[in-house]
PDB file of N, CA, C and O in Angstrom:
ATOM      1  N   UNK A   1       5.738  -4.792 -12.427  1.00  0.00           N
ATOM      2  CA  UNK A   1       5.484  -6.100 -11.857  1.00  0.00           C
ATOM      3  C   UNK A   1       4.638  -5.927 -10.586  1.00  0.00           C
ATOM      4  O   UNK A   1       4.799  -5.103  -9.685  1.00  0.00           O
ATOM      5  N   UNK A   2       3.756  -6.826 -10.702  1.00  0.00           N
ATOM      6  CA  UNK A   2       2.675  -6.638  -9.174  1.00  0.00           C
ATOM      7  C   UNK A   2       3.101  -7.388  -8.556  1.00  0.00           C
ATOM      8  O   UNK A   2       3.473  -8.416  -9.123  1.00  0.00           O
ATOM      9  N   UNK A   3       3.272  -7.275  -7.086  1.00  0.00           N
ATOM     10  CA  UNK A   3       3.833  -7.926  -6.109  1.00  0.00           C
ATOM     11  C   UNK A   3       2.967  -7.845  -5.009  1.00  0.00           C
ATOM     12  O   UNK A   3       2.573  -6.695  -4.818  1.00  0.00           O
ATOM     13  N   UNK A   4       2.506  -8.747  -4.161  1.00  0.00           N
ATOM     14  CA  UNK A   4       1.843  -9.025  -3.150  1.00  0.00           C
ATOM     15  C   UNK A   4       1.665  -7.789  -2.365  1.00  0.00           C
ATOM     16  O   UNK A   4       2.674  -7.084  -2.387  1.00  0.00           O
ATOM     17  N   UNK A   5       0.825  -7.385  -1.778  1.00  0.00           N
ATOM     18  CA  UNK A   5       0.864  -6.295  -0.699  1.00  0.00           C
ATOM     19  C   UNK A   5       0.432  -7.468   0.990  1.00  0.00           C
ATOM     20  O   UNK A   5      -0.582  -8.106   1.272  1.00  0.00           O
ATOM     21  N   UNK A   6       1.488  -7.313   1.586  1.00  0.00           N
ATOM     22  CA  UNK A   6       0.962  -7.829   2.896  1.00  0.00           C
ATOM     23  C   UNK A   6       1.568  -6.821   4.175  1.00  0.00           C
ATOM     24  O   UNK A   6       2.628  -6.197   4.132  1.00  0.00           O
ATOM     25  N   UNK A   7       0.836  -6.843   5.024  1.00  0.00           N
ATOM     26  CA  UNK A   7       0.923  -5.815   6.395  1.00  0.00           C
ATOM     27  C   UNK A   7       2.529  -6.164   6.739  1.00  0.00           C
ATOM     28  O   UNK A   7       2.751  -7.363   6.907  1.00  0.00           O
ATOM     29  N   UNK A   8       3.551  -5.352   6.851  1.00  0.00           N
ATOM     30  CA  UNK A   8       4.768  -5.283   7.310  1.00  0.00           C
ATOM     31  C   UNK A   8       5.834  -4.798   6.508  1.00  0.00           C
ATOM     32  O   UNK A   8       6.974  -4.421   6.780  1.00  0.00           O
ATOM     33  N   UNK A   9       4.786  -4.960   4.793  1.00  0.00           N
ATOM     34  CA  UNK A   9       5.962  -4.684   3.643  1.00  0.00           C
ATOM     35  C   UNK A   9       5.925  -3.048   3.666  1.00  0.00           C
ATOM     36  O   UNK A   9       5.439  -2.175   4.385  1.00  0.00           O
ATOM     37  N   UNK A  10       6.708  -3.124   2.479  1.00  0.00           N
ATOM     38  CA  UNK A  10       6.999  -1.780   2.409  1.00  0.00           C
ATOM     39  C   UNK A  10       6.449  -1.427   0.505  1.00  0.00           C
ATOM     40  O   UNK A  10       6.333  -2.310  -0.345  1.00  0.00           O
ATOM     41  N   UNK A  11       6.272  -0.356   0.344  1.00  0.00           N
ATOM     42  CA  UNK A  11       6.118  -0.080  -0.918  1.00  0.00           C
ATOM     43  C   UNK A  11       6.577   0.783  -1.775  1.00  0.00           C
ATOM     44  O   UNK A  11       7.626   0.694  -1.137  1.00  0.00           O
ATOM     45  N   UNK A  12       6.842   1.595  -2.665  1.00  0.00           N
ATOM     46  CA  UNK A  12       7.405   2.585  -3.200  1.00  0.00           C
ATOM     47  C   UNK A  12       6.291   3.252  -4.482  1.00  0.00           C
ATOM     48  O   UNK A  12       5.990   2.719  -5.550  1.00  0.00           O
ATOM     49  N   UNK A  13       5.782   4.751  -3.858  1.00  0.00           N
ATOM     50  CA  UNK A  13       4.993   5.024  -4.957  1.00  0.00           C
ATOM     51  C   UNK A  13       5.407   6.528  -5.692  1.00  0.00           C
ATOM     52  O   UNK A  13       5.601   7.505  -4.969  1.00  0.00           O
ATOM     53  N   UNK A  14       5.531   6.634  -7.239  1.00  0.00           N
ATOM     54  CA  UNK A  14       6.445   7.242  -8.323  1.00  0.00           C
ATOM     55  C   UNK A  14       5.324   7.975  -8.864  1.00  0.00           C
ATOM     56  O   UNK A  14       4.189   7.643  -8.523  1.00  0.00           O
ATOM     57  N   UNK A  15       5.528   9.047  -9.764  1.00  0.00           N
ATOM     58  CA  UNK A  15       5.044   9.690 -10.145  1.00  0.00           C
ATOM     59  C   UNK A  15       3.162  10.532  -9.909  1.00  0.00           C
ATOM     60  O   UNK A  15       2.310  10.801 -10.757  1.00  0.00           O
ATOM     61  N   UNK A  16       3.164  10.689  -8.562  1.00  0.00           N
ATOM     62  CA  UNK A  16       1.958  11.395  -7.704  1.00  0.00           C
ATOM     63  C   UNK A  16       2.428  12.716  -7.430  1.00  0.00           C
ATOM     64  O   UNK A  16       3.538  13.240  -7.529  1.00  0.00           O
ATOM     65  N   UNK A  17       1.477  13.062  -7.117  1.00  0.00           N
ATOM     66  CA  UNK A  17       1.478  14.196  -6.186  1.00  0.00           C
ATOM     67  C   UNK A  17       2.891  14.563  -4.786  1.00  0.00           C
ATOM     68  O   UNK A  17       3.015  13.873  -3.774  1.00  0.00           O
ATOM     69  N   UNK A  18       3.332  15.175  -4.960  1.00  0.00           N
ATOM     70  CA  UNK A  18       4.728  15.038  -3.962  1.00  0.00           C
ATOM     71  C   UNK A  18       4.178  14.255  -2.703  1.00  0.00           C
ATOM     72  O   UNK A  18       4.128  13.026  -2.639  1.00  0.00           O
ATOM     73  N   UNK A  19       3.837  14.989  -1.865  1.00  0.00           N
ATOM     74  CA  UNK A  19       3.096  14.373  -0.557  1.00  0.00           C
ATOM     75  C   UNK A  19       2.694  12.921  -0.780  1.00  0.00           C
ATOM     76  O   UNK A  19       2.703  12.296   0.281  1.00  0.00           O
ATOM     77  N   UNK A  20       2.330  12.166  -1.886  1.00  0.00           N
ATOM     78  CA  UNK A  20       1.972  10.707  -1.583  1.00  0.00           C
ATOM     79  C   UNK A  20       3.109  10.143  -2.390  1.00  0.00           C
ATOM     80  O   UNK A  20       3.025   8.915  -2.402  1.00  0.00           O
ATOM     81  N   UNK A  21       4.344  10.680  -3.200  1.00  0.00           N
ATOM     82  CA  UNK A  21       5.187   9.635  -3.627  1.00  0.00           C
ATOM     83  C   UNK A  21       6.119   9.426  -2.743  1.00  0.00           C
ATOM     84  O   UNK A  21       6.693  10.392  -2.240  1.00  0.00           O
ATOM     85  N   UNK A  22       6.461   8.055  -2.371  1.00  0.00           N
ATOM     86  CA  UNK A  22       7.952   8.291  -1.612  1.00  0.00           C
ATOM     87  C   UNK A  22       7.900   6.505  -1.440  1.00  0.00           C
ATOM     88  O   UNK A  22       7.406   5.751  -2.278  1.00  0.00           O
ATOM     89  N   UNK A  23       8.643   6.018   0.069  1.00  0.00           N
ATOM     90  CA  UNK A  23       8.332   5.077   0.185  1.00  0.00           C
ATOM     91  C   UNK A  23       7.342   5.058   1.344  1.00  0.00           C
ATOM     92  O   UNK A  23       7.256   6.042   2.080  1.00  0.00           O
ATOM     93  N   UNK A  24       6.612   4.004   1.527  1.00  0.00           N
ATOM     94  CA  UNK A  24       5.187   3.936   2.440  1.00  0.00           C
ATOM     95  C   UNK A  24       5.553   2.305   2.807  1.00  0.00           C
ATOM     96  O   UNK A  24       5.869   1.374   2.067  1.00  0.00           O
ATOM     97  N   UNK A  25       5.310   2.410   4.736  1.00  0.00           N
ATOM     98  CA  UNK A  25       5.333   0.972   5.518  1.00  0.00           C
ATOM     99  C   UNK A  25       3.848   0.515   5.366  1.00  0.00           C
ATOM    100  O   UNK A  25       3.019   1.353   5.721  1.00  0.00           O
ATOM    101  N   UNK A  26       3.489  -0.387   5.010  1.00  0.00           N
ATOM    102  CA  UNK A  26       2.396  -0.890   4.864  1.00  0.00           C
ATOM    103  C   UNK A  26       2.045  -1.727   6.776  1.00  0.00           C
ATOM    104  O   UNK A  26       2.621  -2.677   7.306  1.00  0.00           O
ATOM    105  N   UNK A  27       1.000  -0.921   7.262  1.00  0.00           N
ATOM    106  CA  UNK A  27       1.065  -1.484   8.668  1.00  0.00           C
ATOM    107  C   UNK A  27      -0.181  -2.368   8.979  1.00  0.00           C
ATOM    108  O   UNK A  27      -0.272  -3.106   9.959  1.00  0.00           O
ATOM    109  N   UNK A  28      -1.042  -2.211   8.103  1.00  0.00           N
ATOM    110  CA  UNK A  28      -1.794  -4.041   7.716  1.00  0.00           C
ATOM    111  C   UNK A  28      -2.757  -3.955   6.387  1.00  0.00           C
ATOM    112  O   UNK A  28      -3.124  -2.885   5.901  1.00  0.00           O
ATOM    113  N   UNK A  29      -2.985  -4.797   6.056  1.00  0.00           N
ATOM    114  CA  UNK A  29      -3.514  -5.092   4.376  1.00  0.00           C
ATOM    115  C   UNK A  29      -4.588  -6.070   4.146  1.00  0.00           C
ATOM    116  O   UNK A  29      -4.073  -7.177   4.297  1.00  0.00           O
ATOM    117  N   UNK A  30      -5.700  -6.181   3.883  1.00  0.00           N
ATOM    118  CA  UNK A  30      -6.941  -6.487   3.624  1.00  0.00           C
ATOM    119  C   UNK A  30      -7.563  -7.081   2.588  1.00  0.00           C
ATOM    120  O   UNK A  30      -6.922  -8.129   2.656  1.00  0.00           O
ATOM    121  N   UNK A  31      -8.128  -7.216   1.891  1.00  0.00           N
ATOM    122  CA  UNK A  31      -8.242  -7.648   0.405  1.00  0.00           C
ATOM    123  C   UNK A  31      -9.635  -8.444   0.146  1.00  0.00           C
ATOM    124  O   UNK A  31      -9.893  -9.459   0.792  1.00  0.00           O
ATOM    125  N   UNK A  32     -10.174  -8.126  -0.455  1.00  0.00           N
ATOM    126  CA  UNK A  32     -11.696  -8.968  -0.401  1.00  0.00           C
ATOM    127  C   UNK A  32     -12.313  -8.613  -1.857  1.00  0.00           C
ATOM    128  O   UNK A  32     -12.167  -7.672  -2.637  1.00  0.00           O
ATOM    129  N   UNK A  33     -13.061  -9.790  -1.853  1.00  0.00           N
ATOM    130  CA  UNK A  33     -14.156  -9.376  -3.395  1.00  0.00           C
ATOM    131  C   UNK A  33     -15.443  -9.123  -3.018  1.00  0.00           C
ATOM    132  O   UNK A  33     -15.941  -9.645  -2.020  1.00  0.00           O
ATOM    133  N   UNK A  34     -15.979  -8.420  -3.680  1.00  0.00           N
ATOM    134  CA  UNK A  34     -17.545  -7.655  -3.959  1.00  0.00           C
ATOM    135  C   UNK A  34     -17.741  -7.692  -5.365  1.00  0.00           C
ATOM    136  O   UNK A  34     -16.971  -8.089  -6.239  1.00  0.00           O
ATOM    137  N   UNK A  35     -19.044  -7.153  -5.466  1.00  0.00           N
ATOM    138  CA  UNK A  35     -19.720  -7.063  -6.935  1.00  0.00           C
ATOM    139  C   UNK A  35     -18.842  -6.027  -7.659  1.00  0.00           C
ATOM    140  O   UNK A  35     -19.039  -5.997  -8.874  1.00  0.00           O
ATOM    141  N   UNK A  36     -17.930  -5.181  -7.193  1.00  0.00           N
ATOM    142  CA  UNK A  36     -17.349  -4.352  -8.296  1.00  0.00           C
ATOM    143  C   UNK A  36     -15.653  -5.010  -8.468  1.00  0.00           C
ATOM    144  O   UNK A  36     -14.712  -4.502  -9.077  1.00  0.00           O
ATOM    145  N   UNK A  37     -15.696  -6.189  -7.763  1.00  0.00           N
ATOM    146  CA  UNK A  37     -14.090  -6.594  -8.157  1.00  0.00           C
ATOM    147  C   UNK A  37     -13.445  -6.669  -6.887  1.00  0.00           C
ATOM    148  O   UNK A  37     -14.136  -6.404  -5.904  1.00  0.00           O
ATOM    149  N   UNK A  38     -12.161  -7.003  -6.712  1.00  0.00           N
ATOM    150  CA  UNK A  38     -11.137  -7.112  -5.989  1.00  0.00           C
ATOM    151  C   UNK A  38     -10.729  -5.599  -5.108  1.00  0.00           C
ATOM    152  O   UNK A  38      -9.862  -4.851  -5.561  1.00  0.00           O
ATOM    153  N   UNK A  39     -11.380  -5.318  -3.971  1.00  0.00           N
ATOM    154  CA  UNK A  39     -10.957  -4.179  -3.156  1.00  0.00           C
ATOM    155  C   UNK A  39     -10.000  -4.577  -2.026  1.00  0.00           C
ATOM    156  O   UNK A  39     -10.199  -5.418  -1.148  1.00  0.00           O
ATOM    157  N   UNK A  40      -8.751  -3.683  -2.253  1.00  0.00           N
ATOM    158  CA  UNK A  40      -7.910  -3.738  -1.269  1.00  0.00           C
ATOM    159  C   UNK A  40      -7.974  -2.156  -0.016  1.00  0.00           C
ATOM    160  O   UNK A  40      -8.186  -1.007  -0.403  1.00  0.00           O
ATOM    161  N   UNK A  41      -7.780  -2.482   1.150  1.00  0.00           N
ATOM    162  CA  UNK A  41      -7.533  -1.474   1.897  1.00  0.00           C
ATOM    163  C   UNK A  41      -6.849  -2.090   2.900  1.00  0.00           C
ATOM    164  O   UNK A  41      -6.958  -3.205   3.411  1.00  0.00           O
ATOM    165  N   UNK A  42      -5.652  -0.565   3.216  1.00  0.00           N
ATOM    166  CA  UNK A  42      -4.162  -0.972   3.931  1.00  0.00           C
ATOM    167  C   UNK A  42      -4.667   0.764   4.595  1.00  0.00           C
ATOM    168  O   UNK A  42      -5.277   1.763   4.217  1.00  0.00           O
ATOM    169  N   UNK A  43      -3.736   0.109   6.108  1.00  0.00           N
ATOM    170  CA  UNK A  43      -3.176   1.366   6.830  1.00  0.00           C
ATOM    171  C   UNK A  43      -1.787   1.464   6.623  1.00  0.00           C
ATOM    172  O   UNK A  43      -0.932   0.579   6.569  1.00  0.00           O
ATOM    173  N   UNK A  44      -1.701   2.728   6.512  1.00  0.00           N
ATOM    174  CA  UNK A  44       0.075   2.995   6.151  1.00  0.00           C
ATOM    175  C   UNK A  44       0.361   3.758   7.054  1.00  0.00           C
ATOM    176  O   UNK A  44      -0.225   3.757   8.136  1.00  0.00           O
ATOM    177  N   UNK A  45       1.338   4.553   6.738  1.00  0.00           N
ATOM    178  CA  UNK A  45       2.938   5.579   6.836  1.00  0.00           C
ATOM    179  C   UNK A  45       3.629   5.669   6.238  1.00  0.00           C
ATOM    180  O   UNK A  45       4.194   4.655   5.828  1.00  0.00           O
ATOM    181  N   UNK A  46       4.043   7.020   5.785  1.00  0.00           N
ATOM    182  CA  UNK A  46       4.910   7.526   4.932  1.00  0.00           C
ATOM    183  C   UNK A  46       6.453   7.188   5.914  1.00  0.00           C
ATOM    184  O   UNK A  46       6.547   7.298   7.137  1.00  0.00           O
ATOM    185  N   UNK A  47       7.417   6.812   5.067  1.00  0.00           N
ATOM    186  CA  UNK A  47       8.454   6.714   5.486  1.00  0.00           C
ATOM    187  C   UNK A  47       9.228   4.815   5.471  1.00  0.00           C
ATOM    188  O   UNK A  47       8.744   3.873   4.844  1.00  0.00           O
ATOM    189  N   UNK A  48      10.377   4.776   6.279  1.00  0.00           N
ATOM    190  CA  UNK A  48      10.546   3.571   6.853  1.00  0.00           C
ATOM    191  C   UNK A  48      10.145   3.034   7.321  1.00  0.00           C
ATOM    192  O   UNK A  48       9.057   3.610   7.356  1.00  0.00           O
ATOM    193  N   UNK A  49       9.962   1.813   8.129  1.00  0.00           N
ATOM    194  CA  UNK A  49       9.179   0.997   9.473  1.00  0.00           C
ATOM    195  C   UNK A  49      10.457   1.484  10.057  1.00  0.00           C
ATOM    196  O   UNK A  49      11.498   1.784   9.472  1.00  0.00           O
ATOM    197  N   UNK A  50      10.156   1.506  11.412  1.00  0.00           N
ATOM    198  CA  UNK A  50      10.815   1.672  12.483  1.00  0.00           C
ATOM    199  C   UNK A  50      11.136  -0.022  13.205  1.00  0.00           C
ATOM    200  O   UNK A  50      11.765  -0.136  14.257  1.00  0.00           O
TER     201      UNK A  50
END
């Protein structure tokens, strides 16, 4: 199920590379269209929000 990404959430990512699966604080989120489609870019952190 796709669920919104907005700056504060949190996310959970499964089956990667060790180092990028875990849970990740999403600390802001972006989203725009161009000629190749729907590009999103977020700053993160691995872990909880504090």
């Amino acid at each position: 199920m796709l669920k919104r990404l907005l700056g504060g959430g949190t996310v959970i990512l499964a089956g990667l590379e060790p180092e990028l699966s875990g849970e990740w604080h999403l600390k802001s989120v972006s989203h725009r269209l161009d000629g190749g489609g729907l590009v999103t870019e977020c700053q993160d952190e691995k872990g909880k929000a504090e």
